[in-house]
N, CA and C atoms as a LAMMPS dump frame, in Angstrom:
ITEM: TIMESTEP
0
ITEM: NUMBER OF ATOMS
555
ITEM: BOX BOUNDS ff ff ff
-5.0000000000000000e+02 5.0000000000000000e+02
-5.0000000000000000e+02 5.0000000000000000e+02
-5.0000000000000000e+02 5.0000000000000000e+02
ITEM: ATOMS id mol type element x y z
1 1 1 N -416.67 226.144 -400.814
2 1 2 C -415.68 225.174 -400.38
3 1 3 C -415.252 225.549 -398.972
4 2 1 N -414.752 224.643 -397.55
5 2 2 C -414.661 224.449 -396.252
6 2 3 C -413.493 224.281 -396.503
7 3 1 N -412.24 224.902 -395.876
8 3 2 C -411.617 224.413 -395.592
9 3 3 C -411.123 224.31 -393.949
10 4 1 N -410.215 223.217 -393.747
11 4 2 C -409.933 222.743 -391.748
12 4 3 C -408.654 222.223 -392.413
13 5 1 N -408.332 223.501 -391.494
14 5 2 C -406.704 223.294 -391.117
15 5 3 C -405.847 223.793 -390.301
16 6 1 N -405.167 222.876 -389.463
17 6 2 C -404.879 223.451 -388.388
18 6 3 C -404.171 224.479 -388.014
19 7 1 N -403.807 225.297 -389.661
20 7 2 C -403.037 226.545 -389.215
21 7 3 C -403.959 227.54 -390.107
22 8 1 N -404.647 228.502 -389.904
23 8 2 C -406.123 228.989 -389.789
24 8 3 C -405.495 230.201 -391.113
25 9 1 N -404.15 230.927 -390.669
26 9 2 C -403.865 232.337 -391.144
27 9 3 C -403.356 231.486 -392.541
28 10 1 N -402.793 230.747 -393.001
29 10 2 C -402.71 231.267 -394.798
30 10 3 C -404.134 230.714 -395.406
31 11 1 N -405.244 230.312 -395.216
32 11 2 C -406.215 230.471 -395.748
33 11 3 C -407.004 232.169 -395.97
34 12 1 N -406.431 232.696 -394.883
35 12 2 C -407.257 234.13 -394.831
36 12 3 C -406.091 234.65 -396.079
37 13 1 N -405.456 234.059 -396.159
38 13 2 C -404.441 235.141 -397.106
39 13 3 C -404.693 235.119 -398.483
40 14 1 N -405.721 234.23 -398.824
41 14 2 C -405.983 234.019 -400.435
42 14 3 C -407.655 234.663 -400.661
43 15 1 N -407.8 235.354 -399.452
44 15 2 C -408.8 236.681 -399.789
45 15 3 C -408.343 237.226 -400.485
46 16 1 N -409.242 237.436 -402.355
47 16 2 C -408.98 238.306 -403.154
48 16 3 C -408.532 237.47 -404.531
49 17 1 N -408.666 236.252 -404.281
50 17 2 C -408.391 234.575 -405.316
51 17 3 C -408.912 235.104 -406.433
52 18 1 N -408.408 234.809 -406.92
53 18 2 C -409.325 234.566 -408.506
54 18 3 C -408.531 233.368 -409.173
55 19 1 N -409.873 232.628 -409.641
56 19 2 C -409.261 231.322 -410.246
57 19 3 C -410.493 230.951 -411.887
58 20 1 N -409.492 230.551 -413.129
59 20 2 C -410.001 230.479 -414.402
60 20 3 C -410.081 229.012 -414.683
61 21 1 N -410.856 228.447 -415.537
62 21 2 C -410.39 227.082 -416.082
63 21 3 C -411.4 226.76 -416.699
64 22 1 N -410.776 225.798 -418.022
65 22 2 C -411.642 224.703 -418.666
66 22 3 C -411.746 223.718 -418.413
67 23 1 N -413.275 222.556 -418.86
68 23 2 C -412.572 221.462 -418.693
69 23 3 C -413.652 220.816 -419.88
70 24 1 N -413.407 219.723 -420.669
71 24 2 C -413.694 219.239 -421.824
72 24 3 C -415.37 219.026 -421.475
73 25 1 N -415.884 218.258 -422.572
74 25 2 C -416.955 217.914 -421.728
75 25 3 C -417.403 216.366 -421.402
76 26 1 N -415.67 215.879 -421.245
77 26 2 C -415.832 214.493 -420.734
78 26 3 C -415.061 213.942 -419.057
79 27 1 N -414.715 216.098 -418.922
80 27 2 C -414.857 216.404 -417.592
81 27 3 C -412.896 216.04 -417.651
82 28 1 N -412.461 216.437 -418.321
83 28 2 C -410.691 216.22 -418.759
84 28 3 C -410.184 218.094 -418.641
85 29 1 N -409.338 218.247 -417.618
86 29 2 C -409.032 219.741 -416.957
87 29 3 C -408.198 219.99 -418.231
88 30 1 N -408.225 221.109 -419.072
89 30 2 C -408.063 221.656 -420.408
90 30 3 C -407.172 222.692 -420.021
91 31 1 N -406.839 223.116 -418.745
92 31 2 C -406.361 224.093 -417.393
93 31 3 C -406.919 224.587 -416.505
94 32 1 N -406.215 225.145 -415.882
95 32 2 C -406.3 225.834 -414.539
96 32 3 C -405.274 227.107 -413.76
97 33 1 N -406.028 227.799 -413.662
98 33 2 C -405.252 229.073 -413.464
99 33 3 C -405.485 230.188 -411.817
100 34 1 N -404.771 230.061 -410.978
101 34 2 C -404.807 230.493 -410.247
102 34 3 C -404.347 232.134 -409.823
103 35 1 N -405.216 233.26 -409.39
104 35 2 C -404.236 234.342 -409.538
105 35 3 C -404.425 234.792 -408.223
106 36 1 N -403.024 234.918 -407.373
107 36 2 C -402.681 235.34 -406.1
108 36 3 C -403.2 236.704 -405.849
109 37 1 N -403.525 237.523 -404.965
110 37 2 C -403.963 238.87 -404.992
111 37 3 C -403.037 240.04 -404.26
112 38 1 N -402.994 240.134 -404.626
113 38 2 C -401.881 241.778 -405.041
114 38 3 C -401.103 241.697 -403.453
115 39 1 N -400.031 241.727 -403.353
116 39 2 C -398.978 241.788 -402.122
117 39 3 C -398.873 240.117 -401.12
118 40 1 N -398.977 238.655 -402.102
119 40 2 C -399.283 237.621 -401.207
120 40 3 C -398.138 237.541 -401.394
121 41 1 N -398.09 236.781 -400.029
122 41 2 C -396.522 236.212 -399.522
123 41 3 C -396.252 234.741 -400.015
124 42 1 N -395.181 234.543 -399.864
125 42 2 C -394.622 232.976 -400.675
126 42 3 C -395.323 231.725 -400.282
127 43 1 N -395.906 231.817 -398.913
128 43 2 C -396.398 231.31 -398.402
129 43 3 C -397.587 230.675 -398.918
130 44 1 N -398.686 231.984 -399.256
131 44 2 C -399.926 232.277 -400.142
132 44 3 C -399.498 231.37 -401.458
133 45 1 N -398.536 231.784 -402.599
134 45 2 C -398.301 231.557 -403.329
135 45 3 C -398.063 229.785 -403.266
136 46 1 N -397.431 229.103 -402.325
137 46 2 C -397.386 227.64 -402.128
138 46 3 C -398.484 227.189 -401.598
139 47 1 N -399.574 227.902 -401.052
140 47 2 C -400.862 227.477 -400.9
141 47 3 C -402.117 227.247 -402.185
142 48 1 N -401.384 228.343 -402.947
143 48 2 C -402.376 228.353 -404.188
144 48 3 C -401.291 227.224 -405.41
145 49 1 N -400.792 227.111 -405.151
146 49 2 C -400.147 225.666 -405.994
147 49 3 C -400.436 224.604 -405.127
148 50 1 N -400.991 224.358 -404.517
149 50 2 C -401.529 222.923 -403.523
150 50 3 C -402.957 223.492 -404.228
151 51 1 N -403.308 223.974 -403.941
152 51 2 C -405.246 224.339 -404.211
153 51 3 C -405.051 223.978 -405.58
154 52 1 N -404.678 224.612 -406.605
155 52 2 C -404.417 224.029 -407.989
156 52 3 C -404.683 222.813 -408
157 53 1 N -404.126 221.842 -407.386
158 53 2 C -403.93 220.4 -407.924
159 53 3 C -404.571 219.933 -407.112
160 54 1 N -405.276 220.207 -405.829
161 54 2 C -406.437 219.83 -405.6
162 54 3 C -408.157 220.31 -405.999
163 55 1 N -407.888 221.194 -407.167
164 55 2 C -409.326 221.583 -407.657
165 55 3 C -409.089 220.901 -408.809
166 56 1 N -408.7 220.93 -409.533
167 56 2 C -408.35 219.66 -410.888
168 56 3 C -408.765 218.085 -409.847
169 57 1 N -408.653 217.587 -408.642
170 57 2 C -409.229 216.678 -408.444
171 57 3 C -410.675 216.753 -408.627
172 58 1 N -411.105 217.993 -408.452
173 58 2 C -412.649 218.175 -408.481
174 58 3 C -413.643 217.905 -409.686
175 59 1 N -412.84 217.694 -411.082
176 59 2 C -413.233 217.25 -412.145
177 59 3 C -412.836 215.65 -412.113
178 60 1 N -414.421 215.007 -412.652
179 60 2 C -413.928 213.533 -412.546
180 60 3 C -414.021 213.683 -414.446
181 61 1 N -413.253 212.744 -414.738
182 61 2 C -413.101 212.183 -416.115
183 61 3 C -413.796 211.211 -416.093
184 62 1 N -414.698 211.934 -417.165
185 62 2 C -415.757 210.755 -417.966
186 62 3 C -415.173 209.442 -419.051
187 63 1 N -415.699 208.731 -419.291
188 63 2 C -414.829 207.893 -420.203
189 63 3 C -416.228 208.152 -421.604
190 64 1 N -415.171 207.807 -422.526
191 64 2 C -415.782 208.047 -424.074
192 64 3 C -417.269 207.894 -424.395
193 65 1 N -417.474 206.206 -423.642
194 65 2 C -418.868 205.462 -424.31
195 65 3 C -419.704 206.254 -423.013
196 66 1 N -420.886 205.72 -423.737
197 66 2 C -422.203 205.925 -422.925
198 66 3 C -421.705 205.118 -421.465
199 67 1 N -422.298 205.876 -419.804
200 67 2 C -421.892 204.577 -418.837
201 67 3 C -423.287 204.976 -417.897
202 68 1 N -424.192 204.167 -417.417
203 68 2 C -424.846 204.593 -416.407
204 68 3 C -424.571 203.575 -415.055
205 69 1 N -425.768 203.85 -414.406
206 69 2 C -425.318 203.385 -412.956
207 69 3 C -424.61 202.223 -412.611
208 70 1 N -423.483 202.293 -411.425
209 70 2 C -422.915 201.213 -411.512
210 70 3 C -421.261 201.427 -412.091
211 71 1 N -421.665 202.175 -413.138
212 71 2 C -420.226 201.778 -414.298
213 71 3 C -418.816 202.258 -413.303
214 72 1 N -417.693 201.801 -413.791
215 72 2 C -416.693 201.932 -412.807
216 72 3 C -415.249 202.027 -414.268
217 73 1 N -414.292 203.088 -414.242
218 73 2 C -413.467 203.171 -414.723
219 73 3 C -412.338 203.773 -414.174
220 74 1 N -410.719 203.385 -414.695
221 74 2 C -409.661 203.64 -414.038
222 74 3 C -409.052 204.433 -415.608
223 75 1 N -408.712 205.831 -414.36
224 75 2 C -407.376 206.686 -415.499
225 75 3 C -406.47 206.214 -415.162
226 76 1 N -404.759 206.249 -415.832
227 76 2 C -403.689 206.01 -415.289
228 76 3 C -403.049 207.162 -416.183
229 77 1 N -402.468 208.59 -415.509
230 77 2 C -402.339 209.64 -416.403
231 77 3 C -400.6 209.953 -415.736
232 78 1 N -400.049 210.33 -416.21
233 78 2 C -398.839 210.809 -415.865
234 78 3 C -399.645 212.462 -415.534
235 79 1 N -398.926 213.225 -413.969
236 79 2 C -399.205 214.343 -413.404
237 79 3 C -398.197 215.384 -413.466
238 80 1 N -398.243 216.351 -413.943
239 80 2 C -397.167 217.283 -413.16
240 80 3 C -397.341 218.301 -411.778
241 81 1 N -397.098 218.088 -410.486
242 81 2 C -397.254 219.571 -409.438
243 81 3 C -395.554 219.965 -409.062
244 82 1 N -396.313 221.099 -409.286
245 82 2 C -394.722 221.645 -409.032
246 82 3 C -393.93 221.368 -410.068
247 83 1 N -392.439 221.174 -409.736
248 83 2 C -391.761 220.393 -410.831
249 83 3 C -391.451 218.919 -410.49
250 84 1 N -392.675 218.419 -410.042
251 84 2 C -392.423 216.656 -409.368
252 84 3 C -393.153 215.882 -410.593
253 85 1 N -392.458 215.461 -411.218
254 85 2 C -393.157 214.181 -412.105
255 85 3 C -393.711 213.039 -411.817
256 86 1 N -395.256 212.365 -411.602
257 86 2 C -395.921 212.052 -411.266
258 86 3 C -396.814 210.734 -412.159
259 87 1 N -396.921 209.708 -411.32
260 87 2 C -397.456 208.657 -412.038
261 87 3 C -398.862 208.651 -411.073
262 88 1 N -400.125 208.931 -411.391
263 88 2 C -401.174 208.685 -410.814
264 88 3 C -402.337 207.842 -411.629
265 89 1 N -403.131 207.011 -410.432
266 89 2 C -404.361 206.059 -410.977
267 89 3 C -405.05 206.51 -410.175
268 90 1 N -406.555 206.36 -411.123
269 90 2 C -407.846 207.3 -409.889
270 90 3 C -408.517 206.037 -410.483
271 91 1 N -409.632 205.303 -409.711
272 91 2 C -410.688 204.742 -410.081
273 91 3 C -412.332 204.926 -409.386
274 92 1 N -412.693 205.14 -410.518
275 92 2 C -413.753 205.905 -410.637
276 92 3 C -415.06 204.961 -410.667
277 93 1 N -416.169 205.392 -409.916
278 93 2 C -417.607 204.581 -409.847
279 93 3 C -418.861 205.669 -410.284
280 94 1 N -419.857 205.404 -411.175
281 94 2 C -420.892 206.868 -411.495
282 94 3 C -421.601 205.82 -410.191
283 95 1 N -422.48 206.611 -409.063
284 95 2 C -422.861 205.593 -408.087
285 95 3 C -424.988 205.816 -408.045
286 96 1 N -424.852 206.965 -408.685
287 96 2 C -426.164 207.174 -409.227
288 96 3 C -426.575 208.324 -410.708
289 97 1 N -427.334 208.754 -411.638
290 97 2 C -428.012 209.629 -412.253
291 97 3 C -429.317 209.844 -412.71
292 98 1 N -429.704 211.077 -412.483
293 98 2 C -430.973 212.068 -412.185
294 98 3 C -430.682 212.542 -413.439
295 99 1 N -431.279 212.891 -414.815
296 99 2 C -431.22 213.812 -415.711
297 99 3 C -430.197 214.223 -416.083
298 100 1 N -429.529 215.525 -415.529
299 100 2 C -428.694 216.326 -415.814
300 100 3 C -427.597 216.215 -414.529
301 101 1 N -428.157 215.589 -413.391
302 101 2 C -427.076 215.428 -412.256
303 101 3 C -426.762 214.155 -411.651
304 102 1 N -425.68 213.636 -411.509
305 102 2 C -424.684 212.158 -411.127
306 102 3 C -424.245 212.271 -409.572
307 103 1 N -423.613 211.504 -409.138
308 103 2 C -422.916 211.346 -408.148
309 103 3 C -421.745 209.907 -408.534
310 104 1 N -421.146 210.736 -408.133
311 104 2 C -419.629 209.738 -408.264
312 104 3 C -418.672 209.544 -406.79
313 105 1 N -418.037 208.374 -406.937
314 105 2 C -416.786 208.486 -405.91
315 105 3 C -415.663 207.684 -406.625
316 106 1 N -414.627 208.398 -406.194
317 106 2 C -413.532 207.493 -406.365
318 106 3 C -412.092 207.858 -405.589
319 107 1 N -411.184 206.675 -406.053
320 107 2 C -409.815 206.977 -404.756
321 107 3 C -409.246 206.575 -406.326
322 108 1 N -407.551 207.729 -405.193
323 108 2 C -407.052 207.597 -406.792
324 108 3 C -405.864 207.692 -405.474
325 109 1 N -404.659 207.389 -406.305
326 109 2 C -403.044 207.468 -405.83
327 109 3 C -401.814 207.929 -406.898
328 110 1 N -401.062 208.492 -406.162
329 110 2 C -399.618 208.856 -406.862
330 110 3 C -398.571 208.817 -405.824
331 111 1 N -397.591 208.667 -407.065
332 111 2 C -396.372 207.824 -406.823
333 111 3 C -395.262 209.017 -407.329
334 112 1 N -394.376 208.876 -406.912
335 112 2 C -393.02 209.828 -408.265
336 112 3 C -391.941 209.075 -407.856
337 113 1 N -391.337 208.766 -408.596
338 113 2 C -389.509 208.265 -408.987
339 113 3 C -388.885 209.124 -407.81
340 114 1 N -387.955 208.267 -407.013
341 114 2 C -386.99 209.384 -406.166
342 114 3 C -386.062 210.289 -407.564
343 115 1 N -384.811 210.4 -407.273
344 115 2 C -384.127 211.358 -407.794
345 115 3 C -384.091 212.024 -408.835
346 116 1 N -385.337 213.179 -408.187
347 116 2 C -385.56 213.839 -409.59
348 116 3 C -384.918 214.95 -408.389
349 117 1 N -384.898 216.133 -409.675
350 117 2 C -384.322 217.662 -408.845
351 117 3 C -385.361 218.328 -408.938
352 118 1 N -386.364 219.007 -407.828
353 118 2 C -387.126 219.542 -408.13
354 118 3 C -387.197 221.104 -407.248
355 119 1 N -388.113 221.71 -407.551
356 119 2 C -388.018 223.49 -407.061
357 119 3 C -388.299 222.79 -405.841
358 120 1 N -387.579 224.02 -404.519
359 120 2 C -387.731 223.93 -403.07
360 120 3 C -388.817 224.374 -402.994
361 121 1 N -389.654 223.484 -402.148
362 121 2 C -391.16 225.095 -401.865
363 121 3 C -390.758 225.625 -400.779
364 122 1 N -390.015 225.666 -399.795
365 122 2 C -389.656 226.41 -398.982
366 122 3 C -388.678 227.391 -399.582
367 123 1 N -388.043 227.382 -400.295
368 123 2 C -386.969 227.983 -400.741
369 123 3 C -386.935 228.328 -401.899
370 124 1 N -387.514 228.887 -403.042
371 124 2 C -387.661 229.207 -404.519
372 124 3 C -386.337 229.68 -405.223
373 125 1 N -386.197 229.196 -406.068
374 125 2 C -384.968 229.322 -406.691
375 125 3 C -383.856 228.117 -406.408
376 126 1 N -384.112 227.454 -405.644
377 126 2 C -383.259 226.18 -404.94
378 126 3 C -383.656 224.939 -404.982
379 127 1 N -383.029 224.174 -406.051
380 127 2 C -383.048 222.756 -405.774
381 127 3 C -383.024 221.895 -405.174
382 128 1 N -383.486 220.856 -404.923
383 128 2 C -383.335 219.648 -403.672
384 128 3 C -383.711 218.365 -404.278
385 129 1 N -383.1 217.696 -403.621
386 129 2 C -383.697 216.229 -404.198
387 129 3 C -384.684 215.366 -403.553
388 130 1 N -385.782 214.98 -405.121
389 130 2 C -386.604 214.599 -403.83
390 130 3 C -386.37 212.874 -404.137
391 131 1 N -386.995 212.948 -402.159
392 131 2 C -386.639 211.646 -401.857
393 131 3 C -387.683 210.394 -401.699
394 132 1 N -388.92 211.026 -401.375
395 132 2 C -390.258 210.402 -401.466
396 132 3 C -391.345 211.478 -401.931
397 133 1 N -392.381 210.768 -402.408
398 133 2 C -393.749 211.198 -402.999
399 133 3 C -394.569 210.275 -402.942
400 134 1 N -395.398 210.428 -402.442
401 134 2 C -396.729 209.473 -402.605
402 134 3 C -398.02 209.91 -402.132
403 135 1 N -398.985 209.865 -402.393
404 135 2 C -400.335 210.735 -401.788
405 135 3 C -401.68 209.748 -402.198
406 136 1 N -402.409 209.956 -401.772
407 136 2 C -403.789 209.008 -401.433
408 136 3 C -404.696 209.847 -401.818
409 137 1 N -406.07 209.708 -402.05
410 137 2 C -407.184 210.148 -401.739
411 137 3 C -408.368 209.818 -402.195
412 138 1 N -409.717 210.049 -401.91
413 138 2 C -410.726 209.89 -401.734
414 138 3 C -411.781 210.818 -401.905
415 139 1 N -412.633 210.554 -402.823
416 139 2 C -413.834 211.69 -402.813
417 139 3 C -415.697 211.251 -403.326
418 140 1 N -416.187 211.878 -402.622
419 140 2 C -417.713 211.44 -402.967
420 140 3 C -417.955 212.661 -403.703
421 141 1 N -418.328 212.884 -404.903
422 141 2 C -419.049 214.12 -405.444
423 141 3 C -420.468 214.515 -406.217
424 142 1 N -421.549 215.014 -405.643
425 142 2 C -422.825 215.289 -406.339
426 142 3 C -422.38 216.642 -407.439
427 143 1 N -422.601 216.313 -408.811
428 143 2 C -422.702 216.597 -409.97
429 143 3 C -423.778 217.032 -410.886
430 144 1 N -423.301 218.41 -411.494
431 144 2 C -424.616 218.668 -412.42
432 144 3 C -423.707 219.104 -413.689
433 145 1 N -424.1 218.003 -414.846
434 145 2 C -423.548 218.11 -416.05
435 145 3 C -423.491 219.662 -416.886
436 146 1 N -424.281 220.06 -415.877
437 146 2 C -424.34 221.667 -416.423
438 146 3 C -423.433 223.264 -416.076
439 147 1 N -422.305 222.514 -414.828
440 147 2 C -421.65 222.938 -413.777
441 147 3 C -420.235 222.488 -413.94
442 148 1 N -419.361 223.687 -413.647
443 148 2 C -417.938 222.989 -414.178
444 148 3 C -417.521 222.498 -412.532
445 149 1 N -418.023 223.009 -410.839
446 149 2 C -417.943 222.487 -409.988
447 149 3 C -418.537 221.481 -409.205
448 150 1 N -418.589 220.401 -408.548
449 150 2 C -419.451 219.528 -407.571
450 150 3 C -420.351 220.552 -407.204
451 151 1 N -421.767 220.206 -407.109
452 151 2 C -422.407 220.827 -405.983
453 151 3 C -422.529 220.582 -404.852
454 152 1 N -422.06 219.231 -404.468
455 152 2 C -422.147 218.863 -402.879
456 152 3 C -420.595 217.563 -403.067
457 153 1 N -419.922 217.656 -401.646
458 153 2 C -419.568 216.429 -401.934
459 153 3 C -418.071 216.472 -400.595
460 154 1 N -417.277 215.591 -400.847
461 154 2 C -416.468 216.003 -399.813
462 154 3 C -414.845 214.79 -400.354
463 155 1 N -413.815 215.265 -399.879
464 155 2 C -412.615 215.237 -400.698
465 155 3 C -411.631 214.428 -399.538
466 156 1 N -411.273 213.573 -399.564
467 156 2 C -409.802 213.587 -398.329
468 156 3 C -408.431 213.384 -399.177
469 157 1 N -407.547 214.123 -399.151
470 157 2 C -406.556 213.854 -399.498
471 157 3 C -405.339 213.769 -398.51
472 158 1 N -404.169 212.808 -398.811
473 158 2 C -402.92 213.072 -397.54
474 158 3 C -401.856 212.564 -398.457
475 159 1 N -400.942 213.328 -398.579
476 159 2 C -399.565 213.443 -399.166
477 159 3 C -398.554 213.392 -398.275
478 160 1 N -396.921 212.661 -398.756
479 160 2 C -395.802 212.477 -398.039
480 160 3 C -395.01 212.398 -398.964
481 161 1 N -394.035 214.024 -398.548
482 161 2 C -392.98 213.809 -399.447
483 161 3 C -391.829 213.936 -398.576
484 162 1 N -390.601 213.857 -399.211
485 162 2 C -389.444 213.651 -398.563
486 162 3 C -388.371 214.262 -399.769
487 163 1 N -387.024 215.673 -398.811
488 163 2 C -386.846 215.715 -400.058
489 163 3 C -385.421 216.056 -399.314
490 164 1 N -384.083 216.005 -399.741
491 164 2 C -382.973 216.11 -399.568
492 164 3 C -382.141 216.884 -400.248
493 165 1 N -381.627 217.486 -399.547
494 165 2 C -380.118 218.769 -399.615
495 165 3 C -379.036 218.76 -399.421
496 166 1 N -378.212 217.927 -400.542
497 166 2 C -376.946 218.254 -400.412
498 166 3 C -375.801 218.809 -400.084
499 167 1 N -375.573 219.472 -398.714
500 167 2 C -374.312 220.189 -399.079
501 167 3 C -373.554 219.895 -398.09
502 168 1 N -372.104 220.103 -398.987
503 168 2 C -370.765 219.654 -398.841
504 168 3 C -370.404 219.565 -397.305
505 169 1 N -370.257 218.323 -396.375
506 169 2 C -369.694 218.298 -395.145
507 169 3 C -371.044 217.803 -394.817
508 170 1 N -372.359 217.731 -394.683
509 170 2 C -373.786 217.643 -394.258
510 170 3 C -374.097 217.274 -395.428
511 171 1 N -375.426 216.755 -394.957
512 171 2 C -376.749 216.17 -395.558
513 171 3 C -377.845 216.949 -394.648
514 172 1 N -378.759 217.529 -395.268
515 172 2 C -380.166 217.762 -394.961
516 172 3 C -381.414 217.369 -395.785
517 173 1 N -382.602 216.829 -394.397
518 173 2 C -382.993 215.842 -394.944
519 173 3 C -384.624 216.849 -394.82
520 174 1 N -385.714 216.689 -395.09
521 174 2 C -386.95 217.35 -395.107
522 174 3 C -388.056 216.706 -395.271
523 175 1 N -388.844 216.729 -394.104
524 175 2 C -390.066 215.892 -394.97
525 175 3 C -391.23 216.662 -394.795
526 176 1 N -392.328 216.447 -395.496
527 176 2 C -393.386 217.186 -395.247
528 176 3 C -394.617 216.282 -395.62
529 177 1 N -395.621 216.567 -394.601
530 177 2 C -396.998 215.636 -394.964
531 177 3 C -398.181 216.577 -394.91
532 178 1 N -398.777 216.56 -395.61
533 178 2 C -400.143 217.065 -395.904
534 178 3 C -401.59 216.575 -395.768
535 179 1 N -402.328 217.075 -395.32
536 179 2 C -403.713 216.152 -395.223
537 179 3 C -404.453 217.333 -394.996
538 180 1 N -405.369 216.892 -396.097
539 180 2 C -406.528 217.966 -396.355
540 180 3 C -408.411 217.199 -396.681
541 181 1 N -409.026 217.723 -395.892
542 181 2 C -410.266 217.418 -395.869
543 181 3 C -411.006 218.51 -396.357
544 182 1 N -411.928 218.259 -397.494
545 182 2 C -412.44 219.442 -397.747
546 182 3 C -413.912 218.915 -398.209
547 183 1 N -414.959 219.769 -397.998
548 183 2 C -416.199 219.633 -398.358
549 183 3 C -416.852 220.863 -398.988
550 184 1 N -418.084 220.87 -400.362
551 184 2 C -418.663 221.49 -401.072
552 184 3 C -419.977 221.392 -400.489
553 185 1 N -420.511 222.124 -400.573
554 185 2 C -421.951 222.526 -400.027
555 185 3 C -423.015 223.17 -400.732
């Protein structure tokens, strides 16, 4: 996996990753487990909860019946990241299959309810309210039914949240946007 981003040093910081997971075999994430490596900073630690929920994009969900080329299906799953409660739809195309290996694409979106209270990622232990959520994305992925990862393929995702801090005399307001391009090789 590639990653490009324009701030280079917390990628070097998750030298030493180790990451576990199942996933059914209709390609449905069963979990995912990320383990930080010995002395990472908070920083690290909010990087590997973004990677989380963008490697669970990396499993597409199969649907029940038999589907070959062509076939096209939509999840609509309630998400949890972080402590943000999450309404997401992905729709899904199989766009070719070889034997044992597919290629798929699909764009999927999420949404979340403003006023929920959720953990600060800047700040752990501290509440804030969030004020927007919404995120996009897009992915082409070459597949081997025999492989719990893509073997080739490439990902865009871009997130916007917005989240607000109450306190007494002031208002503080926060936003943060994300955009991540990533490709398998």
């Amino acid at each position: 996996v590639l990653f490009r981003s324009a701030q280079k040093s917390p990628v070097g910081g998750i030298k030493g990753l180790s990451a576990t997971g199942t996933i059914s075999s209709h390609g449905v994430s069963k979990g995912l487990d990320f383990k930080a490596p010995p002395g990472a900073d908070p920083q690290t630690h909010m990087l590997l909860d973004l990677l989380k929920d963008v490697f669970i994009q990396f499993v597409t969900p199969l649907p029940e019946e038999t589907v070959g080329h062509g076939a096209k299906w939509e999840v609509k799953a309630p998400v949890q990241s972080h402590s943000i409660k999450i309404d997401q739809t992905a729709n899904y195309e199989l766009v070719s299959v070889e034997g044992e290996t597919y290629k798929t694409k699909s764009t999927s979106s999420q949404r979340a309810g403003p006023n929920q209270k959720i953990d600060n990622p800047i700040m752990p232990g501290m509440k804030v309210d969030l004020t927007k959520w919404t995120a996009k994305g897009t992915n082409e992925f070459g597949l081997d039914a025999t492989k719990l990862m893509p073997s080739s393929g490439t990902m865009e995702l871009h997130s916007e949240m917005g989240m607000g801090l109450g306190v007494p005399g002031q208002g503080i307001n926060m936003k943060m946007d994300v955009s991540l391009h990533i490709e398998t090789k």
